[in-house]
N, CA, C and O atoms as a Maestro MAE file, in Angstrom:
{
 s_m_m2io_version
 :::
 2.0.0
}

f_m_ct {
 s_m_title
 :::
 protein
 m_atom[288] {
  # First column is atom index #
  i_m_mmod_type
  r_m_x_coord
  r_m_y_coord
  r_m_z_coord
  i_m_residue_number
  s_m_chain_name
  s_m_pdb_residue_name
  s_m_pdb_atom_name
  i_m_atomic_number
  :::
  1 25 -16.686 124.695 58.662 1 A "UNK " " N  " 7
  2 3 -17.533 125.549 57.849 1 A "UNK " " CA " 6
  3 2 -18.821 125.860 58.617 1 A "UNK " " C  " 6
  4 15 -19.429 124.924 59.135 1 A "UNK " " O  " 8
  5 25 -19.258 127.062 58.720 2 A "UNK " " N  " 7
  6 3 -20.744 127.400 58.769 2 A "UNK " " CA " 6
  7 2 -21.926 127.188 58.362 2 A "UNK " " C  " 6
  8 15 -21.985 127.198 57.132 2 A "UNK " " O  " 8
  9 25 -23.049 126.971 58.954 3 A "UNK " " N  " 7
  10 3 -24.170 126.648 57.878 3 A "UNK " " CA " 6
  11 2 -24.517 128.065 57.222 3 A "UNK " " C  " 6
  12 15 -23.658 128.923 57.431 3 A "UNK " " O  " 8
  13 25 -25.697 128.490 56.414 4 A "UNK " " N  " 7
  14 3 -25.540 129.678 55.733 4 A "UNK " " CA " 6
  15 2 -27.166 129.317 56.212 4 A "UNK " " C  " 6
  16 15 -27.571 128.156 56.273 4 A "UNK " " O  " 8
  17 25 -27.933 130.392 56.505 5 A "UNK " " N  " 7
  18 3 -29.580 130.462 56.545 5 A "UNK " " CA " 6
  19 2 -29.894 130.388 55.318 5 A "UNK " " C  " 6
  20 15 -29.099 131.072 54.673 5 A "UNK " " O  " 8
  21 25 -30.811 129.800 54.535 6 A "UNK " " N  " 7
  22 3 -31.399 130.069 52.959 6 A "UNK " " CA " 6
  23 2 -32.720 130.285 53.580 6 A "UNK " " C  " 6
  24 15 -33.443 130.751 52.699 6 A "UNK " " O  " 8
  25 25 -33.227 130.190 54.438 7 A "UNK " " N  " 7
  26 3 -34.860 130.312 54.705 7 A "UNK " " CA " 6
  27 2 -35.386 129.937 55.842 7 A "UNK " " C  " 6
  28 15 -35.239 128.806 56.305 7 A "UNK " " O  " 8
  29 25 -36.119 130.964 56.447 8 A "UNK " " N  " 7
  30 3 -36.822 130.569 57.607 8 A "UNK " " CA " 6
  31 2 -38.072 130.558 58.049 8 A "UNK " " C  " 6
  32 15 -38.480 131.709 57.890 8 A "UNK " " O  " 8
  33 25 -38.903 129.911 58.510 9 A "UNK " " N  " 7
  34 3 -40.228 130.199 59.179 9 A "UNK " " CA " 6
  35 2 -40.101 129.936 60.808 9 A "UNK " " C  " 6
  36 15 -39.978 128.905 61.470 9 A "UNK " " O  " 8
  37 25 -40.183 131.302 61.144 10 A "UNK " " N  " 7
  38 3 -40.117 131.337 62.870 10 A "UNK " " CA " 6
  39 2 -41.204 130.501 63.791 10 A "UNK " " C  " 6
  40 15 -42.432 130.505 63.881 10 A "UNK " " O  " 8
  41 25 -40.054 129.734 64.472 11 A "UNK " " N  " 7
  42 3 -40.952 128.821 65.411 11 A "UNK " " CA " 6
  43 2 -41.297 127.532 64.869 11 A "UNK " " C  " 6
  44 15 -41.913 126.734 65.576 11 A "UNK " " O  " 8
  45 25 -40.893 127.178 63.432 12 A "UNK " " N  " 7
  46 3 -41.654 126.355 62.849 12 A "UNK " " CA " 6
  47 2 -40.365 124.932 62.205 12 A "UNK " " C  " 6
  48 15 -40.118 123.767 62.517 12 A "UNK " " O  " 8
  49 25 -39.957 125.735 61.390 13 A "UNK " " N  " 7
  50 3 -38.291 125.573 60.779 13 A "UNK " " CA " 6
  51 2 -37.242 125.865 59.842 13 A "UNK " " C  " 6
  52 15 -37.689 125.618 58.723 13 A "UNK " " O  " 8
  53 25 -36.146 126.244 59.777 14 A "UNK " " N  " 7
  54 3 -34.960 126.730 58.888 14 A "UNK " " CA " 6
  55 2 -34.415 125.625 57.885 14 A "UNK " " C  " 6
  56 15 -34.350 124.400 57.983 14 A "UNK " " O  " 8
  57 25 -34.056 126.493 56.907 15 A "UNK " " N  " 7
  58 3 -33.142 125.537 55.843 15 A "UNK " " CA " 6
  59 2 -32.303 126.661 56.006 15 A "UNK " " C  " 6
  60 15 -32.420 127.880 56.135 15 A "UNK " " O  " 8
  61 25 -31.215 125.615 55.941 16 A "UNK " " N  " 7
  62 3 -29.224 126.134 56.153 16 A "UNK " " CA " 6
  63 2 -28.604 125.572 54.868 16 A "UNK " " C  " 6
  64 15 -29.313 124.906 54.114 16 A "UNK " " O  " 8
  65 25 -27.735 125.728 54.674 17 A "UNK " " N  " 7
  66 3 -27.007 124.956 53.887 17 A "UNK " " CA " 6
  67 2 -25.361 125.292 54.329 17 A "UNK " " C  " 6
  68 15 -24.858 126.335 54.748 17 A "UNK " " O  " 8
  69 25 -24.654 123.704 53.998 18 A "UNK " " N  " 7
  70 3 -22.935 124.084 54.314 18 A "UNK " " CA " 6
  71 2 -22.311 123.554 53.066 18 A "UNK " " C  " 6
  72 15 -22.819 122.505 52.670 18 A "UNK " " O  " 8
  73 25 -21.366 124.016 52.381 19 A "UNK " " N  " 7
  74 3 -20.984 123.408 51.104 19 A "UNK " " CA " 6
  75 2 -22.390 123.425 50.114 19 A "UNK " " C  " 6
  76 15 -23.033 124.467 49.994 19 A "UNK " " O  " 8
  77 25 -22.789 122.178 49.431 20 A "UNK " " N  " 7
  78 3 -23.505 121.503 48.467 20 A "UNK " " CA " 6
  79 2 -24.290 120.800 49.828 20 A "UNK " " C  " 6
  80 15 -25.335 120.348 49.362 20 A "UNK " " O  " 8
  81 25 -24.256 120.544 51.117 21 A "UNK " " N  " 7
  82 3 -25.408 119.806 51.916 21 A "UNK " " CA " 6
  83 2 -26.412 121.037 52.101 21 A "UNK " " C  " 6
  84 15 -26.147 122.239 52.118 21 A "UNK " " O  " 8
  85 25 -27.960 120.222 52.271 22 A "UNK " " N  " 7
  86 3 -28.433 121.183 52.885 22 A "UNK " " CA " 6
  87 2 -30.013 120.924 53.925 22 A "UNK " " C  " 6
  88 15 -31.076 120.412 53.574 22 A "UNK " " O  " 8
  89 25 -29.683 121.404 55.031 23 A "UNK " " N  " 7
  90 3 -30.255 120.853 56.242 23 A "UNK " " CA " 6
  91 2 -31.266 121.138 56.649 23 A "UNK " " C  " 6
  92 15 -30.949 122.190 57.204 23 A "UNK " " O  " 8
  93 25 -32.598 120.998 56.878 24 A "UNK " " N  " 7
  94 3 -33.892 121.284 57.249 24 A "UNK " " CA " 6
  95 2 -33.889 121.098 59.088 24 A "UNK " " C  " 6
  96 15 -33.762 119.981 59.588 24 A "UNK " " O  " 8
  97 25 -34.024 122.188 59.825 25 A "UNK " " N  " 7
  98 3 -34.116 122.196 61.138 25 A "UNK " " CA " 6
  99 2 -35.475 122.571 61.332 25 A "UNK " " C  " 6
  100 15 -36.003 123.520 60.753 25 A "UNK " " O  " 8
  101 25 -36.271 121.510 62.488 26 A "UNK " " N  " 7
  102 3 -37.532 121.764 62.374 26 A "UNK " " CA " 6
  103 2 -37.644 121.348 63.944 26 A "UNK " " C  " 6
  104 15 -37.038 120.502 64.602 26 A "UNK " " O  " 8
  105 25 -38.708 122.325 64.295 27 A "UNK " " N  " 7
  106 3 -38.989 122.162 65.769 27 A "UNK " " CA " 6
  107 2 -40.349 121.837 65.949 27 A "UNK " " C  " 6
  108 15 -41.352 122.470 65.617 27 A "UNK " " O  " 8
  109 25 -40.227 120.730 66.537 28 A "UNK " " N  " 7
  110 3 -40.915 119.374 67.235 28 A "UNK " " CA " 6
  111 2 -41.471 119.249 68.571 28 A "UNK " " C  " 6
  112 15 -40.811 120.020 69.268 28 A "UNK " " O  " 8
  113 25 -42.352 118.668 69.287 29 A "UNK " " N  " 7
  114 3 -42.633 118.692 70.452 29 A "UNK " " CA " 6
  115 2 -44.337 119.504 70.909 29 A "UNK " " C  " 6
  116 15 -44.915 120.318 70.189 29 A "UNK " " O  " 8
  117 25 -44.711 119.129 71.906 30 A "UNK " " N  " 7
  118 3 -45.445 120.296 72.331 30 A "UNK " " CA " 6
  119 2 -45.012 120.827 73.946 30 A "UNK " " C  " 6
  120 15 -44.555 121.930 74.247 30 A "UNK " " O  " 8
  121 25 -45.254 119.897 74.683 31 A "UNK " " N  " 7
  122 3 -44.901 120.612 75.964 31 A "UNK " " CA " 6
  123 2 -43.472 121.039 76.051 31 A "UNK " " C  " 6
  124 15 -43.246 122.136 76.563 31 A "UNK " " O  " 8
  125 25 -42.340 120.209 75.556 32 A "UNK " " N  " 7
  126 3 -41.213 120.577 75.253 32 A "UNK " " CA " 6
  127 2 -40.659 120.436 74.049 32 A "UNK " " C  " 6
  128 15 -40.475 119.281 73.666 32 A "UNK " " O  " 8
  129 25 -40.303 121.446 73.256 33 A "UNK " " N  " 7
  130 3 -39.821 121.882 72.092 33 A "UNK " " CA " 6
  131 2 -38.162 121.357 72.203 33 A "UNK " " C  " 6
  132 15 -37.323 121.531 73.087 33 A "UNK " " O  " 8
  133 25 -38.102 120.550 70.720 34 A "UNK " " N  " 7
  134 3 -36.573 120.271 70.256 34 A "UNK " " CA " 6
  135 2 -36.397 120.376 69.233 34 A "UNK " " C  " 6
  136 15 -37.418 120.672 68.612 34 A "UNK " " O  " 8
  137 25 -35.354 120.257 68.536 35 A "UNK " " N  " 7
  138 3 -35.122 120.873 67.009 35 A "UNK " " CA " 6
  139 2 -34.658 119.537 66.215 35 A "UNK " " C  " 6
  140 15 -33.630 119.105 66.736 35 A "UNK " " O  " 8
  141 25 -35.074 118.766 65.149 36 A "UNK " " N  " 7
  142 3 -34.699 117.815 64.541 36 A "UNK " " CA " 6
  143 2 -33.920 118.136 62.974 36 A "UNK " " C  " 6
  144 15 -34.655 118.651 62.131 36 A "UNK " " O  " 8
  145 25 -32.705 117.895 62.636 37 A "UNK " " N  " 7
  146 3 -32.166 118.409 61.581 37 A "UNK " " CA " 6
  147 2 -32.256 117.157 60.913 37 A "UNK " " C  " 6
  148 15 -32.200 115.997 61.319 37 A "UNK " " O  " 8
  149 25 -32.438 117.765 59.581 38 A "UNK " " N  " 7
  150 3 -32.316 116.511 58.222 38 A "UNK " " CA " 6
  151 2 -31.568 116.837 57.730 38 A "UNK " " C  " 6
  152 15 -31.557 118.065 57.642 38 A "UNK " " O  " 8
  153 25 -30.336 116.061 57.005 39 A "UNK " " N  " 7
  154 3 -29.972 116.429 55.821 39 A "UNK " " CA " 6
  155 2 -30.846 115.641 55.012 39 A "UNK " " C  " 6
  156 15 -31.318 114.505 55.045 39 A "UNK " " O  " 8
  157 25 -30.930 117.332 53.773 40 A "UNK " " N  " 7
  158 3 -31.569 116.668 52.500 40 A "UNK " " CA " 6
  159 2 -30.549 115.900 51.287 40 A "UNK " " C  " 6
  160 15 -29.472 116.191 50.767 40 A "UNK " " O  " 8
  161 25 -31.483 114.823 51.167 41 A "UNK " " N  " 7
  162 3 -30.775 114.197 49.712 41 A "UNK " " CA " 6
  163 2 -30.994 114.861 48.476 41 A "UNK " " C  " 6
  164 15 -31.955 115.630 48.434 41 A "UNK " " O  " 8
  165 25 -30.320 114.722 47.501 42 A "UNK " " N  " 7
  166 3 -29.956 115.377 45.841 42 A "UNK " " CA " 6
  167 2 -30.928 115.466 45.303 42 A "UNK " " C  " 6
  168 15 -31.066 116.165 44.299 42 A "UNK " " O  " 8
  169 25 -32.399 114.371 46.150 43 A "UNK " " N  " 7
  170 3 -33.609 114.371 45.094 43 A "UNK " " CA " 6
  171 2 -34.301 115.778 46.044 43 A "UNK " " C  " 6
  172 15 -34.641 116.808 45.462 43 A "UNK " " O  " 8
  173 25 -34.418 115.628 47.392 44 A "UNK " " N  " 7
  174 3 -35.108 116.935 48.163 44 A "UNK " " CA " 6
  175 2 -34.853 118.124 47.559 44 A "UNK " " C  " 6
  176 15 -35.684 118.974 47.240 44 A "UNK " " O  " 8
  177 25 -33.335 118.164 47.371 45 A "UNK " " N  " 7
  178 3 -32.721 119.504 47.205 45 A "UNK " " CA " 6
  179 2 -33.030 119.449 45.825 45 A "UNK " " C  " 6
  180 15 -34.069 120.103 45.925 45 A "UNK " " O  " 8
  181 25 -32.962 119.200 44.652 46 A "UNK " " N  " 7
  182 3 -33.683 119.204 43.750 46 A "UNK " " CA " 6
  183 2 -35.220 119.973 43.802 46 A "UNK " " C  " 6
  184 15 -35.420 121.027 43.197 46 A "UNK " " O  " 8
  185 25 -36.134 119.372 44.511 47 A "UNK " " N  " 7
  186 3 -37.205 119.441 45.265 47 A "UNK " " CA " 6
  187 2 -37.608 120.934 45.519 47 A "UNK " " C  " 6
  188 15 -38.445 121.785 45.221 47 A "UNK " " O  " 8
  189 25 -36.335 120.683 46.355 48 A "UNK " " N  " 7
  190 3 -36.754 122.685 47.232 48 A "UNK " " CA " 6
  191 2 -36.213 123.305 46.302 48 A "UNK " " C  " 6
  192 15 -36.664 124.442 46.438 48 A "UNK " " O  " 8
  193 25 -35.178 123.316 44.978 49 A "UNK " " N  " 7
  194 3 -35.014 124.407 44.043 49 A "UNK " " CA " 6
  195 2 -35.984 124.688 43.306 49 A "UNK " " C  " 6
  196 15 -36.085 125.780 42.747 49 A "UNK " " O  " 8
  197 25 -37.254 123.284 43.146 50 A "UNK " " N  " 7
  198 3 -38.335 123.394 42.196 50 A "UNK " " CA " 6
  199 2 -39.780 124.349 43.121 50 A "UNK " " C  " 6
  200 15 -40.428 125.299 42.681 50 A "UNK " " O  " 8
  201 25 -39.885 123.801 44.198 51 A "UNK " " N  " 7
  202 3 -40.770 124.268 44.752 51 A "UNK " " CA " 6
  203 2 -40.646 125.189 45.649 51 A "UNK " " C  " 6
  204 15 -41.638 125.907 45.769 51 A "UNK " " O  " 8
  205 25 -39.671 125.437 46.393 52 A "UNK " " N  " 7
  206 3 -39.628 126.531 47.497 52 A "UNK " " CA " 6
  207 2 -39.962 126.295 48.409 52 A "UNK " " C  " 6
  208 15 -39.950 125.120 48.777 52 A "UNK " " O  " 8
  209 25 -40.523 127.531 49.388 53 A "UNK " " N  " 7
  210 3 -41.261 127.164 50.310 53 A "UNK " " CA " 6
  211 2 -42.016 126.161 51.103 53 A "UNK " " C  " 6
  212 15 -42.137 125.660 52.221 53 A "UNK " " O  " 8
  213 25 -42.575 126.153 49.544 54 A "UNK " " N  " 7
  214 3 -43.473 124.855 49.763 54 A "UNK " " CA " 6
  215 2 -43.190 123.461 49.849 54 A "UNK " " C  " 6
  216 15 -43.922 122.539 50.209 54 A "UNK " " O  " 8
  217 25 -41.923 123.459 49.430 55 A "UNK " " N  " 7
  218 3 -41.452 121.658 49.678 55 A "UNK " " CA " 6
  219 2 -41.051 121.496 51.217 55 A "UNK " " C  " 6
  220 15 -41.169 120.461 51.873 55 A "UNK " " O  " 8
  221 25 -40.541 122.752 51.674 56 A "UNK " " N  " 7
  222 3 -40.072 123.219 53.410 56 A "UNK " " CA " 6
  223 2 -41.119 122.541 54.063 56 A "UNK " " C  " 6
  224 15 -40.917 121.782 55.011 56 A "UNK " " O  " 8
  225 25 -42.567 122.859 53.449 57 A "UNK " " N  " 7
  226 3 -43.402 123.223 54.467 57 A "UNK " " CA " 6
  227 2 -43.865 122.041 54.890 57 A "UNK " " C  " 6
  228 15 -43.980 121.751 56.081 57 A "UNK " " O  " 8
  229 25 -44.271 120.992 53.555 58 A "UNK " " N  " 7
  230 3 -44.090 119.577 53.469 58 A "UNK " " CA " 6
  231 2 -43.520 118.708 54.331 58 A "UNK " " C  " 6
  232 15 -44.008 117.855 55.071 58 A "UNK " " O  " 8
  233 25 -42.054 119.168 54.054 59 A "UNK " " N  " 7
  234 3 -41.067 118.093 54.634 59 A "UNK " " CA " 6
  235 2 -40.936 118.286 56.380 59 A "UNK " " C  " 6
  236 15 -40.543 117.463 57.206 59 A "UNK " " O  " 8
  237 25 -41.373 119.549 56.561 60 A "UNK " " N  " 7
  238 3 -41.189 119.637 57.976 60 A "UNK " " CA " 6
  239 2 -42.645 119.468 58.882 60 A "UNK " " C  " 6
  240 15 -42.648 119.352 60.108 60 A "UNK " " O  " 8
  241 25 -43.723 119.478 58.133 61 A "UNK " " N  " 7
  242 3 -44.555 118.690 58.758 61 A "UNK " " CA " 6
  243 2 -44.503 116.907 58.870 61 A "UNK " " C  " 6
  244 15 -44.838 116.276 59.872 61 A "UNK " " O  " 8
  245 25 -43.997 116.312 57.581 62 A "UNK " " N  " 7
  246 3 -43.395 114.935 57.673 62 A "UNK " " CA " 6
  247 2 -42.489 114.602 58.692 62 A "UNK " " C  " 6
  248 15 -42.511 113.422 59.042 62 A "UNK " " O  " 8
  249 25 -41.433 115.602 59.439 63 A "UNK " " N  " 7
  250 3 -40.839 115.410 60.492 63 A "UNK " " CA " 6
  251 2 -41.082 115.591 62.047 63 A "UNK " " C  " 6
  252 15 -40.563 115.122 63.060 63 A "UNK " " O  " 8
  253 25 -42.395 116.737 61.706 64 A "UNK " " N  " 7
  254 3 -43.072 116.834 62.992 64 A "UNK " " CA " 6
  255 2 -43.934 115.808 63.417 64 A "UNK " " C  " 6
  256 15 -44.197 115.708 64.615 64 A "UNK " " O  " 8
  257 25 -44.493 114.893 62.438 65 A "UNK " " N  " 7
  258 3 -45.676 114.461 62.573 65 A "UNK " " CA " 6
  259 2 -44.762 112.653 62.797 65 A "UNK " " C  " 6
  260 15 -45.416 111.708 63.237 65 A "UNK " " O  " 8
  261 25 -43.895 112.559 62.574 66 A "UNK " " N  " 7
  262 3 -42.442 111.261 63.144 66 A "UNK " " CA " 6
  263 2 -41.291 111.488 63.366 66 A "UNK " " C  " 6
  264 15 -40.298 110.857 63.002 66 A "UNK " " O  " 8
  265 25 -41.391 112.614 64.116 67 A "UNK " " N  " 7
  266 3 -39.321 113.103 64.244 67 A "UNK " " CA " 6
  267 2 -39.055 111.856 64.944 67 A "UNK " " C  " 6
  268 15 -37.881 112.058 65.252 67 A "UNK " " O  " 8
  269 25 -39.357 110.618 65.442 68 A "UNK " " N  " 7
  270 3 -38.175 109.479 65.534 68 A "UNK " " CA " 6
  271 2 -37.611 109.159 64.271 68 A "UNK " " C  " 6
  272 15 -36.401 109.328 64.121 68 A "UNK " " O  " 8
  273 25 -38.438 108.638 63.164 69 A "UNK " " N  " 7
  274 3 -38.143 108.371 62.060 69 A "UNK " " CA " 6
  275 2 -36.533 109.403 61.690 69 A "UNK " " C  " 6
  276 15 -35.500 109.020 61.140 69 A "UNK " " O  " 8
  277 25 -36.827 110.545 62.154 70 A "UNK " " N  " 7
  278 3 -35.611 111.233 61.385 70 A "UNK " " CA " 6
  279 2 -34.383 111.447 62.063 70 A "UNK " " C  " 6
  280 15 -33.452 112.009 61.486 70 A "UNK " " O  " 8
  281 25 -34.248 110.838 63.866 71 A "UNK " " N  " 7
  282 3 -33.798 110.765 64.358 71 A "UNK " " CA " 6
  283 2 -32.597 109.688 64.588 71 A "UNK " " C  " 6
  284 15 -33.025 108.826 65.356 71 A "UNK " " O  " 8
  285 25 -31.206 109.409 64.192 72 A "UNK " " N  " 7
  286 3 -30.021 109.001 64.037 72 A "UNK " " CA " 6
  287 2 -29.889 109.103 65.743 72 A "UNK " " C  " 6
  288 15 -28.835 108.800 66.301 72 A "UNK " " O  " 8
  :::
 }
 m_bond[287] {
  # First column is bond index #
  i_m_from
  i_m_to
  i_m_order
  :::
  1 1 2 1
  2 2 3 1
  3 3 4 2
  4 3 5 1
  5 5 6 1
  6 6 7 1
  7 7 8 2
  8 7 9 1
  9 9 10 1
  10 10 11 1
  11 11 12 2
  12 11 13 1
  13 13 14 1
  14 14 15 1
  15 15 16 2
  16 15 17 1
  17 17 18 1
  18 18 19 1
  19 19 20 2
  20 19 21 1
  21 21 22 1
  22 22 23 1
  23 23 24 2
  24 23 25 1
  25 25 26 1
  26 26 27 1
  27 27 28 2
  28 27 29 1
  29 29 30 1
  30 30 31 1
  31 31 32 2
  32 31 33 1
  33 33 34 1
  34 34 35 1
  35 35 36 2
  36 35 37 1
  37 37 38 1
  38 38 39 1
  39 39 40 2
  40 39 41 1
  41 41 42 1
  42 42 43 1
  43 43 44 2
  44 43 45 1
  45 45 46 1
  46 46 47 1
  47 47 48 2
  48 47 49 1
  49 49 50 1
  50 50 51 1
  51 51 52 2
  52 51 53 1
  53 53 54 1
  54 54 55 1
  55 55 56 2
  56 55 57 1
  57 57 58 1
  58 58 59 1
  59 59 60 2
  60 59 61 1
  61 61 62 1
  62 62 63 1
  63 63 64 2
  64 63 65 1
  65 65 66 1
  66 66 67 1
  67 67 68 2
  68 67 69 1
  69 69 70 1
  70 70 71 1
  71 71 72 2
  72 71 73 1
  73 73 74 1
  74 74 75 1
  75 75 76 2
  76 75 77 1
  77 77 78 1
  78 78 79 1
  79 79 80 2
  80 79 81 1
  81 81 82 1
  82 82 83 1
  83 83 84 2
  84 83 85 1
  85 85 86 1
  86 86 87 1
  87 87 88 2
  88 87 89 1
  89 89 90 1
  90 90 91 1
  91 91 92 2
  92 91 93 1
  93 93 94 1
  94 94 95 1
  95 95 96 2
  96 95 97 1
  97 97 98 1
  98 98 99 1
  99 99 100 2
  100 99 101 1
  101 101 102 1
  102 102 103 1
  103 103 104 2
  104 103 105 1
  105 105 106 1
  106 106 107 1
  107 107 108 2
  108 107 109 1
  109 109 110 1
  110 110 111 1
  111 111 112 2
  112 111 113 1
  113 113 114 1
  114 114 115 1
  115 115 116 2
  116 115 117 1
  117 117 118 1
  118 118 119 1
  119 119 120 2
  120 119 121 1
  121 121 122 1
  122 122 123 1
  123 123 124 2
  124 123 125 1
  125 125 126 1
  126 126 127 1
  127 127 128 2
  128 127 129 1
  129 129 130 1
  130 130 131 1
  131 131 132 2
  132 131 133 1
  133 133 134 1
  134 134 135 1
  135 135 136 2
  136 135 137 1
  137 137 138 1
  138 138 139 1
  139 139 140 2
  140 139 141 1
  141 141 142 1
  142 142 143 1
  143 143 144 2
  144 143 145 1
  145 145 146 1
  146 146 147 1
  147 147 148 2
  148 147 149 1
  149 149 150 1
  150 150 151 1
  151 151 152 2
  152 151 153 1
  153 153 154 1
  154 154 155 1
  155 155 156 2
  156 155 157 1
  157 157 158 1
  158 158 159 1
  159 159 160 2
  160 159 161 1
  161 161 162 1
  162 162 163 1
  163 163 164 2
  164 163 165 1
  165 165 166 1
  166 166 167 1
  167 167 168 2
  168 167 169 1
  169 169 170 1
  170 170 171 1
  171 171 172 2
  172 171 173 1
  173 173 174 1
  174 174 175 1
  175 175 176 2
  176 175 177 1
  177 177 178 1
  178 178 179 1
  179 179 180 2
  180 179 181 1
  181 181 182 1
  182 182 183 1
  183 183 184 2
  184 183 185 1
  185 185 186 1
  186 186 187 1
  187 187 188 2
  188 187 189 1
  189 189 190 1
  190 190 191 1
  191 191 192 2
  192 191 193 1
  193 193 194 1
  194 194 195 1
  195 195 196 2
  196 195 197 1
  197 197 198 1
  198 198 199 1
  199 199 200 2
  200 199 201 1
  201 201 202 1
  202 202 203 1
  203 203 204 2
  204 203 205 1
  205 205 206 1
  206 206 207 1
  207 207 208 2
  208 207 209 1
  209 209 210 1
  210 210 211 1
  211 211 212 2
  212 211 213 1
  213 213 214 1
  214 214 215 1
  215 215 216 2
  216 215 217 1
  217 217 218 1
  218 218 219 1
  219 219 220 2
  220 219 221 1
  221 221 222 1
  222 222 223 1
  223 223 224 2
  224 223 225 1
  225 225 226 1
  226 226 227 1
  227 227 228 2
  228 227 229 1
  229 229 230 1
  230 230 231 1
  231 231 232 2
  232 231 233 1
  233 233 234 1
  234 234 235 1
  235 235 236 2
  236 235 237 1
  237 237 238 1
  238 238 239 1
  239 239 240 2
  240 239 241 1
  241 241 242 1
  242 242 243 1
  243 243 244 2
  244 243 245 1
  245 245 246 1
  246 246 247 1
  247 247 248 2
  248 247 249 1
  249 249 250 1
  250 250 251 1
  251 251 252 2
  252 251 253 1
  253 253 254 1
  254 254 255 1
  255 255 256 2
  256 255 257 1
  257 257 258 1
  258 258 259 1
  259 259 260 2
  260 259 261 1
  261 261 262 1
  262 262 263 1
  263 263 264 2
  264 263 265 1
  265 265 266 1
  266 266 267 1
  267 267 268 2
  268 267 269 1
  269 269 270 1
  270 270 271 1
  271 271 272 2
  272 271 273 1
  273 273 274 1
  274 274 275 1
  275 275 276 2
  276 275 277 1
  277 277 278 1
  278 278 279 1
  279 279 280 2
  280 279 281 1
  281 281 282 1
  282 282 283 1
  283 283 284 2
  284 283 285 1
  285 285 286 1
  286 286 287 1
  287 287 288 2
  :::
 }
}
């Protein structure tokens, strides 16, 4: 299956979704840029249906600011 784009902020990070998952890609780094994907849990996604944008904007500064933490 494909992911599907639901939302983007260029340069910054995308929400995709595949099925019922749905994935926050956020780009990290300064001298060299990498992309860290989350899947969100039932409470996030909950989350981003309530807030929008704005839960994006949240969660992907929480990953910029420790992408080890989100790193598997």
């Amino acid at each position: 299956m494909n992911r599907k784009q639901e939302m983007i902020e260029n340069w910054s990070w995308r929400l995709t979704s595949e099925g019922k998952d749905f994935y926050l890609e956020v780009m990290c780094g300064t001298s060299a840029l990498y992309e860290v994907s989350v899947k969100l849990t039932k409470d996030e996604i909950k989350l981003y249906r309530e807030c929008g944008k704005e839960f994006c904007e949240k969660k992907a500064a929480e990953v910029r600011y420790n992408p080890r933490k989100f790193v598997q």
